[in-house]
N, C-alpha and C positions, 0 to 999 in steps of 0.2 A: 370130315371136310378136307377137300384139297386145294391147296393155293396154289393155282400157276404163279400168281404173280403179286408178288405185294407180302404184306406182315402178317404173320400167321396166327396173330392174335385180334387180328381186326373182328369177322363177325363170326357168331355158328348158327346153321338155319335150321329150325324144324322140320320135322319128316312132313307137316300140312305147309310148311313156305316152301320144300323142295318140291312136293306133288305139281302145291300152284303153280310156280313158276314152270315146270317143266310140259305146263299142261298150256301155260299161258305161249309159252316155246313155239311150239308145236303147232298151233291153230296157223291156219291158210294165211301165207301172204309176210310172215314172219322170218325177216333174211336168216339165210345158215350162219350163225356164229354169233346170233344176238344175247342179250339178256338184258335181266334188270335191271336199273343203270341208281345207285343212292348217289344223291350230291346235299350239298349242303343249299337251301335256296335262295335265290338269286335277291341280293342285296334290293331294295327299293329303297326310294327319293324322298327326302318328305315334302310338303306343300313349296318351301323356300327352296326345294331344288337340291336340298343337302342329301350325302351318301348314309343311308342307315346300315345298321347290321344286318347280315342276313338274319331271319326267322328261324326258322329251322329246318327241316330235310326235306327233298321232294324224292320220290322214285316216277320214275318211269322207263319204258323199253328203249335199249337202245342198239345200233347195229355190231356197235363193236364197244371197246372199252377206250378212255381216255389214254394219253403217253404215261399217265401218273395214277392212274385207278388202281383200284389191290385188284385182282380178280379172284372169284371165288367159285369152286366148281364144286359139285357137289351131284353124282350121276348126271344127267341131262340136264339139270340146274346150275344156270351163268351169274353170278350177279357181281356188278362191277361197283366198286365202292370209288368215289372221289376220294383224292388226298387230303383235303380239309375234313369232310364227312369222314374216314378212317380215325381221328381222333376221337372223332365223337362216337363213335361204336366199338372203340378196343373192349372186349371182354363182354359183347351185349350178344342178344341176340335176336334172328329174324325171326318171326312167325305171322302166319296167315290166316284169315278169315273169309271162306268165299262164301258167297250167297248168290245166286245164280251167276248172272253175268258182274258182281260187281265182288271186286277182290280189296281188301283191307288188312296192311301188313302194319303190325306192330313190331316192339322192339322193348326189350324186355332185360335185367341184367340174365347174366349166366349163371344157373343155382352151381353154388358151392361144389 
């Protein structure tokens, strides 16, 4: 794993989440310098209008990386961790599950 940018214990990806993403990369229409973008998900309101915690993590594509994301590269695989989301993945790790078109990444700790 190589970290441009960020704490070098935040995530490590599987050889099947490097493939994914680099394949998810690469398909039509996809800007030069994207990747997978983890954040922590966006806090929602309850019925009274009050602030909740956020839930837990979303991924999705995104063009470039946050001022504050770790980045993580890894051959043709980008994936940009949020700063909040980087605590919660110190030591874990990425892997993927595709089945045709629909891709399922999990996150797993790091064996010993």
């Amino acid at each position: 794993m190589q970290i441009v940018k960020g704490d070098a214990n935040v995530l490590a990806l599987t050889e099947e989440a490097t493939m994914t993403i680099e394949e998810i990369l690469a398909e039509p229409g996809v800007p030069e310098g994207s990747g997978v973008r983890i954040a922590t998900a966006v806090p929602t309101t309850d019925p009274a209008g009050n602030a909740a915690a956020a839930t837990g993590l979303q991924v999705g594509l995104a063009a470039g990386p946050d001022d504050n994301d770790a980045v993580i590269e890894e051959r043709g695989a980008r994936v940009f961790v949020e700063d909040t989301a980087a605590v919660l993945l110190d030591d874990k790790v990425l892997d993927a599950d595709r089945t045709g078109e629909q891709v399922r990444f999990s996150i797993a700790n790091q064996p010993s």
